[in-house]
C-alpha positions as CSV (number, residue, x, y, z in Angstrom):
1,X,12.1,-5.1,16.7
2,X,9.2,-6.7,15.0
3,X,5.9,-4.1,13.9
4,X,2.7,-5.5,12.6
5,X,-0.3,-3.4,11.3
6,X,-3.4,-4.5,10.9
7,X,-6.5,-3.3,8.8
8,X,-9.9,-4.2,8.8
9,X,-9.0,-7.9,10.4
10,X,-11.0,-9.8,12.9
11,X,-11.2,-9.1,16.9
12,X,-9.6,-13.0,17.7
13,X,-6.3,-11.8,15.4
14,X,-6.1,-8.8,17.7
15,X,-6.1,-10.9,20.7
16,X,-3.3,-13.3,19.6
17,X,-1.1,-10.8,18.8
18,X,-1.2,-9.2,22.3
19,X,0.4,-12.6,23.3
20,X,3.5,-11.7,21.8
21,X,3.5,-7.9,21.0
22,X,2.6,-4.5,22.7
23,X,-0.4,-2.9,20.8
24,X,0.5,0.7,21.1
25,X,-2.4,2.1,19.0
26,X,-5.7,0.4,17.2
27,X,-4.1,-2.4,14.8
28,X,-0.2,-1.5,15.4
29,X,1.5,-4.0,17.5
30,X,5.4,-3.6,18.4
31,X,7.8,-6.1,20.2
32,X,10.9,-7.9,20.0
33,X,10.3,-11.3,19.1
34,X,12.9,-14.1,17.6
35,X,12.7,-15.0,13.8
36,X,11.2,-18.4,14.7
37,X,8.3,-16.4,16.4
38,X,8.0,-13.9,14.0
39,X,7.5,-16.4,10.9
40,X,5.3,-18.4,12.4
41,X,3.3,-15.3,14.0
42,X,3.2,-14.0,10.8
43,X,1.5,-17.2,8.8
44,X,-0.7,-16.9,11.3
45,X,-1.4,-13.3,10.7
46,X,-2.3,-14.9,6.6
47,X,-4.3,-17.4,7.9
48,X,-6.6,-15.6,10.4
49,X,-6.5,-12.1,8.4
50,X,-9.8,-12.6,6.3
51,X,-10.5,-9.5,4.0
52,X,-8.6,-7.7,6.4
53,X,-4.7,-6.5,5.3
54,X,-1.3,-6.8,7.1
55,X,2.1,-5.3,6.9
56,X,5.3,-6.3,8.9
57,X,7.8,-4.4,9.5
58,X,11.1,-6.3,10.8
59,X,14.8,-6.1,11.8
60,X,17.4,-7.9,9.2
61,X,21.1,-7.6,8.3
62,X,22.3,-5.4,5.8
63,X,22.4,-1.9,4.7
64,X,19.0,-0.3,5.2
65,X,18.5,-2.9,8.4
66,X,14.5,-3.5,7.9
67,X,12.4,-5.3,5.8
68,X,8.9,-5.6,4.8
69,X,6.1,-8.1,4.3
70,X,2.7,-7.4,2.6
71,X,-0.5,-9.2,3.0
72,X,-3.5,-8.1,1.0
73,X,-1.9,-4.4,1.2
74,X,-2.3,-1.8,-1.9
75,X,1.3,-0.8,-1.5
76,X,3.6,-3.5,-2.1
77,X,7.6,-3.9,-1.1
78,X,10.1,-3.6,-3.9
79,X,13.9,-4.2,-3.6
80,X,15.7,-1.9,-5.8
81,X,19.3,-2.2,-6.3
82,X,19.4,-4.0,-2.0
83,X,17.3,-1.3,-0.8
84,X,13.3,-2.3,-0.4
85,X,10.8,0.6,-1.0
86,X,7.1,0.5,-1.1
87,X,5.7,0.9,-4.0
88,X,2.0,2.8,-4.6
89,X,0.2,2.0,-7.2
90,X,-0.9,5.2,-9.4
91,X,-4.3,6.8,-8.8
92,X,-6.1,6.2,-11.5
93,X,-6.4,10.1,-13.7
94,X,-10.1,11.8,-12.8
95,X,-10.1,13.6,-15.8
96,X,-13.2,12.6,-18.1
97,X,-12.2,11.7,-21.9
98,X,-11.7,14.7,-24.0
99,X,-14.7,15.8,-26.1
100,X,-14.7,14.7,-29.2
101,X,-14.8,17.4,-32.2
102,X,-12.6,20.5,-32.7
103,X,-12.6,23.1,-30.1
104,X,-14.0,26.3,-29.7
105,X,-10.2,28.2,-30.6
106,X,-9.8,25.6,-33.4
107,X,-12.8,26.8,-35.0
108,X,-12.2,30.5,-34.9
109,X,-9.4,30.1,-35.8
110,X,-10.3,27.8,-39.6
111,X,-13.4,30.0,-39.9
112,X,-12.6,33.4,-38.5
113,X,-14.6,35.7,-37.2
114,X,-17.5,35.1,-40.3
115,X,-18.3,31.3,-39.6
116,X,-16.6,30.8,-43.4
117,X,-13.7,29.0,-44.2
118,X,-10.9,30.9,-44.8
């Protein structure tokens, strides 16, 4: 079983893949498809995908029996120790830089209650 999601990709890509796959919700197709079909659907897919991204999800041998392909896609597949996980790059932290200076606490607390060193 071969699945292909599309994001953001043009109406003509959309209307190929319904040649060879179901589309069972906006920009997912499924189907069972041979590994001939599915390579060269899938350079297709790069070709015709513009700023739009892809992923494919597909059937192979082995342990976790599925694999993954990535075009254009934030997350990206990893294979770790025979296993491939997707990986999702960190959100960048939303915290602004820390004030420069000493703090309110550190000041009380060199100064005491007075405002003179201690």
């Amino acid at each position: 079983m071969t699945v292909i999601i599309l994001t953001a990709c043009p109406p003509g890509l959309r209307g190929h893949l319904t040649q060879w796959l179901i589309e069972i919700s906006a920009g997912v197709y499924v189907g069972h498809i041979s590994t001939r079909v599915r390579n060269r659907l899938w350079m297709r897919v790069v070709d015709m995908a513009g700023p739009g991204r892809a992923l494919m999800v597909f059937q192979v041998r082995g342990e976790q029996r599925l694999s993954f392909v990535a075009h254009d896609h934030h997350w990206v597949p990893v294979d770790v120790d025979g296993v491939v996980l997707m990986r999702r790059p960190a959100e960048p932290t939303k915290n602004p830089a820390l004030p420069s200076g000493w703090s309110k606490a550190s000041k009380r607390r060199r100064f005491g209650r007075r405002g003179r060193p201690a």
